[in-house]
N, C-alpha and C positions, 0 to 999 in steps of 0.2 A: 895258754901258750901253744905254740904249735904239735909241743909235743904231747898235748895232753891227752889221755885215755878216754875217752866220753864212749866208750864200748855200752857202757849200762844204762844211760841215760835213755829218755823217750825221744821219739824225733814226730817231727810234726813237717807238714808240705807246704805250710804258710805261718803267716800270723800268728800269736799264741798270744792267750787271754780269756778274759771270759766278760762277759756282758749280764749283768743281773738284771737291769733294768732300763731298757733302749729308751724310756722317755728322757733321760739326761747326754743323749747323744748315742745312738744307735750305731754299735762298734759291729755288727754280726758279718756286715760284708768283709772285716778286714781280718777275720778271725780262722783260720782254716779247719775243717771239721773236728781234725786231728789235734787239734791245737786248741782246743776247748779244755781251760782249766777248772773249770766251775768248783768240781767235787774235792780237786787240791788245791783251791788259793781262797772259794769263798769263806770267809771267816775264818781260816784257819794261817794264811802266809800273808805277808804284804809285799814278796818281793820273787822277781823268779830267774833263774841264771840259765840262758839261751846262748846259744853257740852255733855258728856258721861257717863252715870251710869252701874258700874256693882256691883255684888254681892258675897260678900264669906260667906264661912260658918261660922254655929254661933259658934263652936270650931273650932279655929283657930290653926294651928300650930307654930312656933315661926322662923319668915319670916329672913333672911339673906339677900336676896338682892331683889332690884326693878330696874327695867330698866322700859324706857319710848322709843317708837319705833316710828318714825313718816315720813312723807314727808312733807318736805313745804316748802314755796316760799313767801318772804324771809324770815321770822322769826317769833317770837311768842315766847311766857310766858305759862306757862306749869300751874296748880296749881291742888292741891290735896286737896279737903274736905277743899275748902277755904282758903288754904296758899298755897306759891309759891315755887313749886318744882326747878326750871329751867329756862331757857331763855336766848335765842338766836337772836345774831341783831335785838334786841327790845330796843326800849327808856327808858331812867330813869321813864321815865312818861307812865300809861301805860292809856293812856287816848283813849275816843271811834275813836279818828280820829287818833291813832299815826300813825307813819310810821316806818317800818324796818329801821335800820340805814347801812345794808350794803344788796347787793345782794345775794342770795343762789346760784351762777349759773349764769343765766340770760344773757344780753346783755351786751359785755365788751365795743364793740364798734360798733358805726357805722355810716356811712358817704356815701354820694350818689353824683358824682361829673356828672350832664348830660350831663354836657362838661366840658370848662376849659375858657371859657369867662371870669371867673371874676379873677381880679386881686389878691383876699383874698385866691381862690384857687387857685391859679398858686403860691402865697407864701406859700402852703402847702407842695410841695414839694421840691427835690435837686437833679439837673442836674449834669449828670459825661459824661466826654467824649463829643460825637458829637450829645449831645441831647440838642434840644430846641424846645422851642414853637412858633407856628404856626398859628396864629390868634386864635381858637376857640379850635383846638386841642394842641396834644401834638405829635412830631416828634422824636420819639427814635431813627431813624436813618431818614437822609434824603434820596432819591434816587441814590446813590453817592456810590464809590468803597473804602474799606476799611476805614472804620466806626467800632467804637466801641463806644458804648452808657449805662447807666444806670441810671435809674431814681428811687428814693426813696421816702416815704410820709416820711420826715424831721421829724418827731416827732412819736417815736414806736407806734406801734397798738396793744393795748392790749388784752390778749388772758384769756379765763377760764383753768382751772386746766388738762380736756382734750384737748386742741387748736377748738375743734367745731368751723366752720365756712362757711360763704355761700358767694359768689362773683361773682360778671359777667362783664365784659366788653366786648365792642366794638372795634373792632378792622379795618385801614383801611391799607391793603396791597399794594402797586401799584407802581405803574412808574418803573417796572422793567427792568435791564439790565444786558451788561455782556455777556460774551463767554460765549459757554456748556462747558461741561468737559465731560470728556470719562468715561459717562457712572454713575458718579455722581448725577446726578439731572434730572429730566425730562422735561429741560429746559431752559430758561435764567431764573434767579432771583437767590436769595441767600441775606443773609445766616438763617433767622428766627428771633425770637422772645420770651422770658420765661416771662410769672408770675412768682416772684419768692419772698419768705419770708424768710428770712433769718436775725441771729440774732447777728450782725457781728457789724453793724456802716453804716449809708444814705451816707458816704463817698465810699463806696468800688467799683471799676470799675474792671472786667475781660479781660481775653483774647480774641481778636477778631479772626474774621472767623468762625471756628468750634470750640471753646468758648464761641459762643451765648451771650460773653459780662460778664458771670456770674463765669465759669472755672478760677481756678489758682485765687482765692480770697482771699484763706484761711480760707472763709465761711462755716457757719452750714446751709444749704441751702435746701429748695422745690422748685423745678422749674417745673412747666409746660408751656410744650415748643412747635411752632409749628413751626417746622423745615422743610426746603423746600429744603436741600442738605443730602444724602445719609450718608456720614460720618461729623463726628465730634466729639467731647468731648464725648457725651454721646449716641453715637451709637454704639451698640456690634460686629454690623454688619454694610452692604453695603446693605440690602437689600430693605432697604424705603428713598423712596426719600423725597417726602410730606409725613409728620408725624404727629402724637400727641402724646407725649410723658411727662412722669415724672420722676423726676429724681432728685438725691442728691449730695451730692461732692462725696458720692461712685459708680456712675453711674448711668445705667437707672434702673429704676422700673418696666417701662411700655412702651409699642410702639404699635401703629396702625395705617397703614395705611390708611390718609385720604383722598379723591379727592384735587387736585391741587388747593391751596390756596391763588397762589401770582399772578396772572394774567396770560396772553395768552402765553403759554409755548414757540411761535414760532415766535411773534412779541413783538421785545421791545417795552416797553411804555405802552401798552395797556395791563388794562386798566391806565389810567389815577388817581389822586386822587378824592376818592369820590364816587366811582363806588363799587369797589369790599368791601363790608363791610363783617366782619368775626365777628361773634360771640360767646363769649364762656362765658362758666358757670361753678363753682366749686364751690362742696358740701363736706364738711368734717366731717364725723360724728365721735367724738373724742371716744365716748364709747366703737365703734366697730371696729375702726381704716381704715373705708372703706372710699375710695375717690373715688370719680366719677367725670367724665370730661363732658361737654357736648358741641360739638360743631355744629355751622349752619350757611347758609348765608343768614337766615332771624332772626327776632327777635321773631320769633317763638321755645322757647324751645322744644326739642326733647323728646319723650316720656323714650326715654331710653338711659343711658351715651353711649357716644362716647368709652370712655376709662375709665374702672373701677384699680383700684386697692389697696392694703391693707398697711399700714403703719403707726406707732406708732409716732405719732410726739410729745409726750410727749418724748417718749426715744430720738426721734431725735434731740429735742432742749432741752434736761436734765431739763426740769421745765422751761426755763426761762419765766416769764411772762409779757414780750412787745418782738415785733419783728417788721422788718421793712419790708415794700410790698411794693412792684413794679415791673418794668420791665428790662429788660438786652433785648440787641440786637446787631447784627454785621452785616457787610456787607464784601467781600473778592473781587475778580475781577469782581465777578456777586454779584450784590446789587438788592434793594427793599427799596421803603419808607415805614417803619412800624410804624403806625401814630396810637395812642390810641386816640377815639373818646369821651368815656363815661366808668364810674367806680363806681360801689357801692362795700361795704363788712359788714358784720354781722357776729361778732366773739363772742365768747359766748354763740353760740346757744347750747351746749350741756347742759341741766339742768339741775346742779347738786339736784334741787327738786326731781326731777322722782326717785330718788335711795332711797332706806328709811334709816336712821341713828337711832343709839341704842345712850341712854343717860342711865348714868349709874347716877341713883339718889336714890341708899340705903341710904344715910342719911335721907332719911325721907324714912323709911319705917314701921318708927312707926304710920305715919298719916293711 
């Protein structure tokens, strides 16, 4: 109320809150120095009571409208001179410990699988084609000649309103064989490997060889792919043999040439399983529509993507909010074991808090 004592209270020159972890939405620009709650809200409040006074003048003119402008995470009760303008994913109860009742943004999902030991996670997902599991891993294709494989997490993964997202796996290449080909590949092995989200059904399996397993699905499809044969489905050209690539059911996005990924280009076999681990990371920042790839053969991230590129995955999956992630793989006369070792993902990170929202609350602009 107006006439309330706030003598004791702390004051802050901006923003108040606290940011524990900027990879779910990086709140620190909107947070003022003073206004950092870390040491009183981390784990200990879920809720904080802010207070604003301004001034108009003593003749007034006769007000039409009032808007209320704000950022937050996730929700809050708005009130005016001690009654309640507003409020958003806030409780019936507006008690000192409530909780928001929905997210603003935030984390839709997320899951960390450091392998595939356990049996609860091995019934997370669904086997298509010539995929199966491995003791500890997972074998999207085995070392073997025409293979086609796809593997799905059985239950959608839910995405925020821009798809925001961060992802890494492990990846183990090996036991490769197989004739060359004129001029196709720089080597024995074949035929690659996609991450891929697509928002179709954990049933759908593609075409094998230069189909990557994902082609000819009749899927709404992101695939980031590491291809180790020249052509195929989503190659424009004949020009890279080892690739990183991204790519939709309308072709590629993007392509870069990367050093030779699937073992010793001139003796089969070698290396063996276990040896050649591939590592890759993908960041999706839904706001600005930028992807970045990052790839290495240690677990050492790279300071800078591998392969960047720019794409609206809101237009590309026209809003849907679950989709299914996994892998697609093939093998043709030159094969490779492409064996996923380890998988986290963090979807959601776009904050829809960071962005500020107007509330249109002229009915009390009499207060």
């Amino acid at each position: 109320a107006a006439d309330f004592d706030a003598s004791t209270w702390a004051t802050a020159s901006g923003g108040i809150g606290f940011d524990a972890d900027p990879s779910d939405g990086d709140f620190a620009a909107l947070i003022a120095a003073d206004g950092d709650l870390a040491n009183s809200m981390q784990g200990l409040a879920s809720s904080v009571y802010a207070r604003a006074e301004f001034e108009l003048p003593d003749s007034l003119p006769t007000f039409k409208s009032l808007d209320l402008t704000v950022n937050y995470d996730d929700g809050f009760i708005a009130y005016l001179n001690g009654q309640e303008i507003t409020r958003v994913n806030a409780p019936d109860s507006a008690a000192w410990d409530a909780t928001a009742t929905e997210q603003h943004g935030g984390i839709e999902a997320l899951f960390d699988y450091v392998d595939f030991s356990s049996a609860d996670d091995r019934d997370d997902f669904t086997l298509k084609g010539d995929a199966q599991w491995n003791g500890d891993h997972l074998s999207v294709t085995t070392p073997a000649a025409n293979q086609t494989s796809a593997v799905w997490r059985t239950r959608p993964v839910g995405f925020g309103p821009d798809y925001s997202f961060t992802t890494s796996m492990v990846y183990d290449i090996h036991t490769h064989g197989g004739g060359f080909a004129d001029g196709d590949r720089d080597g024995i092995g074949g035929e690659g490997i996609t991450f891929t989200l697509q928002s179709n059904s954990e049933q759908i399996l593609g075409a094998g060889g230069g189909g990557l397993g994902i082609d000819n699905t009749g899927s709404v499809f992101l695939a980031i792919e590491l291809d180790s044969i020249a052509t195929g489905s989503f190659d424009p050209d004949d020009a890279l043999a080892s690739h990183l690539g991204v790519s939709t059911a309308d072709g590629s996005l993007a392509r870069v040439a990367v050093p030779r990924f699937n073992g010793n280009g001139l003796f089969a076999g070698d290396p063996g399983p276990g040896v050649n681990l591939v590592y890759l990371w993908v960041d999706y920042v839904g706001e600005t529509g930028q992807l970045d790839v990052y790839l290495a053969t240690s677990a050492d991230r790279p300071e800078a993507p591998t392969l960047s590129t720019n794409v609206s995955l809101a237009e590309l999956f026209s809003g849907a909010p679950e989709l299914y992630a996994g892998w697609t793989s093939s093998t043709s006369n030159a094969f490779n074991g492409h064996d996923v070792l380890a998988w986290n993902m963090t979807t959601g990170v776009g904050q829809l808090g960071r962005e500020a929202v107007s509330f249109d609350v002229s009915e009390h602009v009499s207060l």
